[in-house]
C-alpha positions as CSV (number, residue, x, y, z in Angstrom):
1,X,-14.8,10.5,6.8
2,X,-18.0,11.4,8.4
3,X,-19.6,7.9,8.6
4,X,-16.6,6.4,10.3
5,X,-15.7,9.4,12.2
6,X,-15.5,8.5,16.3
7,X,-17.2,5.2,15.7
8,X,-16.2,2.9,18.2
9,X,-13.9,0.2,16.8
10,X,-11.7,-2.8,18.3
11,X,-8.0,-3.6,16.4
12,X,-7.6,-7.7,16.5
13,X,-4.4,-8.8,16.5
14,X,-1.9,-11.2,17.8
15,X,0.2,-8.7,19.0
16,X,3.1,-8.8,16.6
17,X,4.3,-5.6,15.4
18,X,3.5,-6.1,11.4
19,X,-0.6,-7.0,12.3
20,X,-0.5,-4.2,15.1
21,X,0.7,-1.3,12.2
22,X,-1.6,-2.5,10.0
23,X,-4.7,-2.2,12.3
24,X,-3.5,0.7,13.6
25,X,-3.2,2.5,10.1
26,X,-6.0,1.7,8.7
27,X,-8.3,2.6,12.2
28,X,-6.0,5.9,12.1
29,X,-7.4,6.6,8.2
30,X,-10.8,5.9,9.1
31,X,-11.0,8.3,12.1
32,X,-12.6,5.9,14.4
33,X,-12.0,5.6,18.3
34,X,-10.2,2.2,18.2
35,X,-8.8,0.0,21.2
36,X,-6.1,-2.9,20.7
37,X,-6.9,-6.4,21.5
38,X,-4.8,-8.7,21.6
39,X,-5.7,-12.2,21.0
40,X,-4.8,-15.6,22.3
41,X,-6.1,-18.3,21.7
42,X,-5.6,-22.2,23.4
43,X,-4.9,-25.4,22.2
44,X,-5.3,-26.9,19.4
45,X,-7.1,-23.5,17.8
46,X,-3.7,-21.9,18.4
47,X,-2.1,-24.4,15.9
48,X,-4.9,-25.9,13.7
49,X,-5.4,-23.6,10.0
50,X,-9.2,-21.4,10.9
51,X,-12.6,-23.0,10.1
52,X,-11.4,-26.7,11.4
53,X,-12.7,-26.1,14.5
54,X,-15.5,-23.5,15.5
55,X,-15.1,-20.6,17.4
56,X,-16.2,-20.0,20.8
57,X,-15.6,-18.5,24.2
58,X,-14.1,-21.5,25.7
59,X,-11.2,-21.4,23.0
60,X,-9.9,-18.1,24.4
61,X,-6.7,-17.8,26.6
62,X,-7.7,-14.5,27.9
63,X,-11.3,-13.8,26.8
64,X,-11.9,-10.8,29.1
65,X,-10.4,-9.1,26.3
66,X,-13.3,-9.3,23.9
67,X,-16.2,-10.0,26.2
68,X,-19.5,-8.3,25.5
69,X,-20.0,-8.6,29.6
70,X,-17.4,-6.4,30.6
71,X,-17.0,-4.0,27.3
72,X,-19.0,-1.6,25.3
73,X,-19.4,-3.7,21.9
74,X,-17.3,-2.2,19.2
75,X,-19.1,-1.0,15.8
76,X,-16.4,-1.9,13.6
77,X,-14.0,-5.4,13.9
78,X,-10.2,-4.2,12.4
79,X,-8.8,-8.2,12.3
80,X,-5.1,-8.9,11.1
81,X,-3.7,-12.1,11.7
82,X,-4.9,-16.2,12.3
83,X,-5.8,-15.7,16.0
84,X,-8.2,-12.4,15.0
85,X,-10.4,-14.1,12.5
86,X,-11.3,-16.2,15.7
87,X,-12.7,-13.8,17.7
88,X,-14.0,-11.4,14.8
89,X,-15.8,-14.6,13.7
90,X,-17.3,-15.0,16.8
91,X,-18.2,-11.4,17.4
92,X,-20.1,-11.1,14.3
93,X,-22.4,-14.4,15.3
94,X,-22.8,-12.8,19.3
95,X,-23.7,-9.2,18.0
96,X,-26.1,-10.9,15.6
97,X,-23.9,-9.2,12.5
98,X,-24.7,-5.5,13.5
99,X,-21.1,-5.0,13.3
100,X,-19.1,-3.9,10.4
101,X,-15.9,-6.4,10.3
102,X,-12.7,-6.0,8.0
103,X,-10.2,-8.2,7.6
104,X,-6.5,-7.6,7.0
105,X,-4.7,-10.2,4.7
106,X,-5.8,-13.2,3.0
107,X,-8.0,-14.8,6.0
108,X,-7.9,-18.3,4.4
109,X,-12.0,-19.0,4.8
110,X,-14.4,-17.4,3.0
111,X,-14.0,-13.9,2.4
112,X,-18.3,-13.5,2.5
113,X,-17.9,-14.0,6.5
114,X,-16.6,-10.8,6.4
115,X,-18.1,-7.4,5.4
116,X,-15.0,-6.6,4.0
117,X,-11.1,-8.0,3.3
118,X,-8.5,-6.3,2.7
119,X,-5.1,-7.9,0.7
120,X,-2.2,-7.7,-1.3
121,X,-2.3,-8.6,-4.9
122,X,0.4,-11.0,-4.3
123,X,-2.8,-13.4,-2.4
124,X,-4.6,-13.9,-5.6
125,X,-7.5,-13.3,-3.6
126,X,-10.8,-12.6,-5.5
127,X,-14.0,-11.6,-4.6
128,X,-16.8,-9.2,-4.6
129,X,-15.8,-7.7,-1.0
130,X,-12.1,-8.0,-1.4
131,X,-10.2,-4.5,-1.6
132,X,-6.1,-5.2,-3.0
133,X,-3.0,-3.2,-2.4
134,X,-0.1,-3.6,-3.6
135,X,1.8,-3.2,0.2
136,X,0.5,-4.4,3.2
137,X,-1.5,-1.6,4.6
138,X,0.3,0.6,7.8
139,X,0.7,3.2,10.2
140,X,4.0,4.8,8.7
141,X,3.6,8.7,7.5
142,X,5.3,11.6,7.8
143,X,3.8,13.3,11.0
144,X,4.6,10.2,12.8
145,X,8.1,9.6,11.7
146,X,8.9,13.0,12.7
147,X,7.5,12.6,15.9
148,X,9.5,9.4,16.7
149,X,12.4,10.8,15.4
150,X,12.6,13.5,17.8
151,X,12.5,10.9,21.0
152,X,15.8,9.8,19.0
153,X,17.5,13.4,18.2
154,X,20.6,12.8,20.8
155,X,21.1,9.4,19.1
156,X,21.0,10.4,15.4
157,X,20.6,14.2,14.8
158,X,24.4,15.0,14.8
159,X,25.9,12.2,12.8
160,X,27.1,13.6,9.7
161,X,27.5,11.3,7.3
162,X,24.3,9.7,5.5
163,X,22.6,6.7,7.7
164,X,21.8,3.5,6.5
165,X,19.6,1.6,8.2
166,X,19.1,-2.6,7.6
167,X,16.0,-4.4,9.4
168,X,16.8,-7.5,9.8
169,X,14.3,-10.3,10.1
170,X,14.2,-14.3,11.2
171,X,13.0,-17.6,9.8
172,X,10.0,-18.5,8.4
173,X,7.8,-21.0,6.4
174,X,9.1,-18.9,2.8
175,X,12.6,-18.4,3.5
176,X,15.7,-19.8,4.9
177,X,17.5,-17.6,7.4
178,X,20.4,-19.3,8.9
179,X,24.0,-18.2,9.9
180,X,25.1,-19.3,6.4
181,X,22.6,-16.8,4.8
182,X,24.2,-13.7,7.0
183,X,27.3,-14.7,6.4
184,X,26.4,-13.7,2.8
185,X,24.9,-10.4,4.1
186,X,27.6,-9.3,6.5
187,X,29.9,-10.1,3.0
188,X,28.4,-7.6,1.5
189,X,28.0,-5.4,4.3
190,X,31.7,-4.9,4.1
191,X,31.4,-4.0,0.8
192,X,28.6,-1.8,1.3
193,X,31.2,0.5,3.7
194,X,33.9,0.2,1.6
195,X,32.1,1.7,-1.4
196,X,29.9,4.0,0.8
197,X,30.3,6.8,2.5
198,X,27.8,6.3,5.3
199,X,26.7,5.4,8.8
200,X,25.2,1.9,9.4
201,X,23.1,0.8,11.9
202,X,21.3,-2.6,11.8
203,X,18.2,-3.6,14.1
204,X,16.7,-7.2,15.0
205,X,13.5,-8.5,14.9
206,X,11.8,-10.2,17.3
207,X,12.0,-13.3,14.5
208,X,15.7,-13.3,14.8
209,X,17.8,-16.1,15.4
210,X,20.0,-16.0,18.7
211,X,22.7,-17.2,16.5
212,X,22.4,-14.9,14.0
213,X,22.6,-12.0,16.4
214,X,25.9,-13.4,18.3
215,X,27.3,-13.8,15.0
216,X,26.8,-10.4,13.8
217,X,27.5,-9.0,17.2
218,X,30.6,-10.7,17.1
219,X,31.6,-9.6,13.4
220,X,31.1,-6.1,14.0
221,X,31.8,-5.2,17.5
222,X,34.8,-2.7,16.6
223,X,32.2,-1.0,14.0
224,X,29.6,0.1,16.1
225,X,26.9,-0.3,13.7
226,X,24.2,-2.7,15.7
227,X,22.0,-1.0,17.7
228,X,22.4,-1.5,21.6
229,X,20.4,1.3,23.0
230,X,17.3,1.2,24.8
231,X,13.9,1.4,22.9
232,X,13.2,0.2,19.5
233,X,14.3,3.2,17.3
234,X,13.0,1.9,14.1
235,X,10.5,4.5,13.2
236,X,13.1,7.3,14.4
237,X,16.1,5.5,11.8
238,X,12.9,5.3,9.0
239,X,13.1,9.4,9.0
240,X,17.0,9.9,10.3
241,X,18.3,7.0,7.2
242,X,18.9,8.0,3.6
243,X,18.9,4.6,2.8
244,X,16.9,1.4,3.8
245,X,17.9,-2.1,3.4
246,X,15.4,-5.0,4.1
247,X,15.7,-8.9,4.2
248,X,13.3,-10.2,2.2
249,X,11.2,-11.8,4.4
250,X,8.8,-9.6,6.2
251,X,6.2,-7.8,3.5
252,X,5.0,-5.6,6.6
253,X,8.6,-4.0,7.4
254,X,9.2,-4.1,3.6
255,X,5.8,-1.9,3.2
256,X,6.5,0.0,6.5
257,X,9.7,1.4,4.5
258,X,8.9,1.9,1.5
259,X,5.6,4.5,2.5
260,X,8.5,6.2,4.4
261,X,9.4,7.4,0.6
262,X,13.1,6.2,1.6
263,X,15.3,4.4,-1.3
264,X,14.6,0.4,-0.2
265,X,16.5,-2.0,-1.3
266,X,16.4,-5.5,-0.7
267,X,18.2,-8.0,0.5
268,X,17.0,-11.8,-1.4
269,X,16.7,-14.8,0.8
270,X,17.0,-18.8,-0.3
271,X,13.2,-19.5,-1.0
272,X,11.8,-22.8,0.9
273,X,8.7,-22.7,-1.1
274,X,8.2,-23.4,-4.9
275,X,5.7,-21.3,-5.0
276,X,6.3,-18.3,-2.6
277,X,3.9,-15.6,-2.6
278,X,6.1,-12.7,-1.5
279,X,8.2,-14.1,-4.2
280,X,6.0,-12.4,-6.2
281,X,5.5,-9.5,-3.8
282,X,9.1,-8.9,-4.4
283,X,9.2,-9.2,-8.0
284,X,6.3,-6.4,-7.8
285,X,7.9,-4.0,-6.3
286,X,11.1,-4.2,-7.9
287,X,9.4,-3.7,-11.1
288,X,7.5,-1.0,-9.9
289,X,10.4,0.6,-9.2
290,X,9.2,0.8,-5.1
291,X,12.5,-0.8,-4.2
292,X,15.7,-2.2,-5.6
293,X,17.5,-5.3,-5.1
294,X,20.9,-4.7,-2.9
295,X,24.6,-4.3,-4.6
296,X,27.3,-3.1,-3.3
297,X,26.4,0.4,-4.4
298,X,23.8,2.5,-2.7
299,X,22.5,4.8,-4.7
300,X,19.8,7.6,-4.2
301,X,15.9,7.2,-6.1
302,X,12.8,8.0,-5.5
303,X,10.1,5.6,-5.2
304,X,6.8,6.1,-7.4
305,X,4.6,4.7,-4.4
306,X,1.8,6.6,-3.3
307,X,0.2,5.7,0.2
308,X,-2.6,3.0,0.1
309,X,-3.7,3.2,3.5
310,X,-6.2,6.5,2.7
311,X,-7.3,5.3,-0.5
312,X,-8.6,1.7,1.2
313,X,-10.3,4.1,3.6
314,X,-11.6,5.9,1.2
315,X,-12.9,3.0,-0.5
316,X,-14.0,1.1,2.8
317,X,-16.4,4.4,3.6
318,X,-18.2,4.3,0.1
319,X,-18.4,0.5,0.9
320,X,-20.0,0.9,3.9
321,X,-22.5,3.8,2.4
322,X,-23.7,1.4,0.0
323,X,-23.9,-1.4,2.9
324,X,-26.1,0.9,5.2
């Protein structure tokens, strides 16, 4: 990608690990020389929906970050996230728009203060500068599932019987995710053993519930299957797991594993939302046959998903061709 190649580029996030792969894939696809920033921003702009308020310096928490003082001003603007649209908005008006911004996800304004926008079909999200997927764009491939798994190879490398691995995540605004709700999960975790012959681990979130956590601590302490260790071996358990089970909550960790070309399968939360977009993600994907609902069978299949992350580059560099 020659036009992209080495350009400097700053990745806008609010530091959660679902913005942070996204901006981090798609800067890794287009080759450019990218630094993280992470944004936070103050009262009431942290809590109010974007374009109530406008953005300036004053509204930043830690504005050293993004300052065109102290930094070399990027060429491109990655932004994932509430918080980024912030300070790539106010970017684009301080450099005088001789930067090249892209937004990650539906940013809830106008899509035209962007160069580009980049969403999943589940946002019904129209426009002439809008780019769909049908995953939310990431950093997950093969070279670096193999390199994380090897930081893991005491861990997992000699277990001998197929791993399953279940990310768990934590309420939100779509779903409810109470003690109730993994009491139905850990149901059919039991059931899951019984009828398979495998090695389970599960891993939290950051989203997850104390509660939750104690509970399933508590439930399976003799069984050995939640993760203790140090580090967050997710990406290792993505290459070391046959099978990969996912509540239905997060689309990023959802996307994450199914672009590991791992059997998903998922695991359906009580919907607080009559109309729930990722309801509609999850329909998607299950009839595209990029995941499965969970039984209490697992069985082996291979996902027709192709990775999106290199096409979108693909198609950002022909955009920004035609733009220069």
């Amino acid at each position: 990608m020659s036009n992209f190649n080495n350009l400097r580029a700053w990745c806008l996030t609010d530091g959660s690990a679902g913005t942070i792969s996204q901006v981090r894939g798609l800067a890794e696809a287009l080759n450019v020389n990218f630094e993280k920033k992470i944004i936070d921003l103050k009262f009431p702009w942290n809590k109010l929906p974007v374009g109530i308020l406008p953005p300036s310096k004053i509204i930043f928490n830690n504005y050293e970050q993004i300052s065109l003082e102290t930094n070399i001003p990027p060429e491109i603007i990655i932004s994932c996230g509430k918080r980024s649209i912030y300070a790539s908005l106010h970017l684009k008006k301080s450099l005088k728009n001789k930067v090249f911004s892209i937004h990650i996800q539906d940013p809830k304004i106008n899509p035209d203060k962007f160069d580009l926008v980049i969403t999943p079909v589940h946002d019904n999200l129209n426009g002439k500068n809008i780019i769909k997927t049908d995953l939310a764009i990431n950093h997950v491939n093969q070279k670096l599932l193999s390199k994380e798994a090897e930081l893991y190879t005491n861990q997992f490398s000699e277990i001998q019987k197929p791993i399953c691995t279940i990310f768990l995540g934590g309420k939100s605004r779509n779903y409810r995710f109470d003690v109730s709700v993994i009491k139905q999960l850990a149901d059919k975790i039991d059931k899951i053993l019984k009828n398979n012959d495998i090695r389970l681990f599960i891993l939290f979130s950051r989203r997850t519930d104390r509660l939750i956590i104690e509970y399933l601590n508590d439930r399976f302490l003799d069984r050995n299957i939640i993760w203790s260790g140090e580090g967050n071996p997710y990406l290792a358990l993505m290459q070391y797991s046959k099978y990969l089970i996912c509540t239905a909550d997060s689309v990023s960790i959802i996307s994450e594993s199914i672009s590991s070309s791992k059997p998903v399968y998922i695991f359906t939360l009580p919907s607080l939302k009559k109309n729930n977009r990722i309801e509609k993600f999850i329909k998607m994907i299950l009839h595209k046959n990029y995941a499965r609902l969970l039984g209490e069978k697992l069985e082996d299949f291979t996902n027709s998903y192709e990775n999106e992350t290199f096409q979108v580059a693909r198609m950002i560099e022909e955009r920004y061709n035609n733009k220069s």
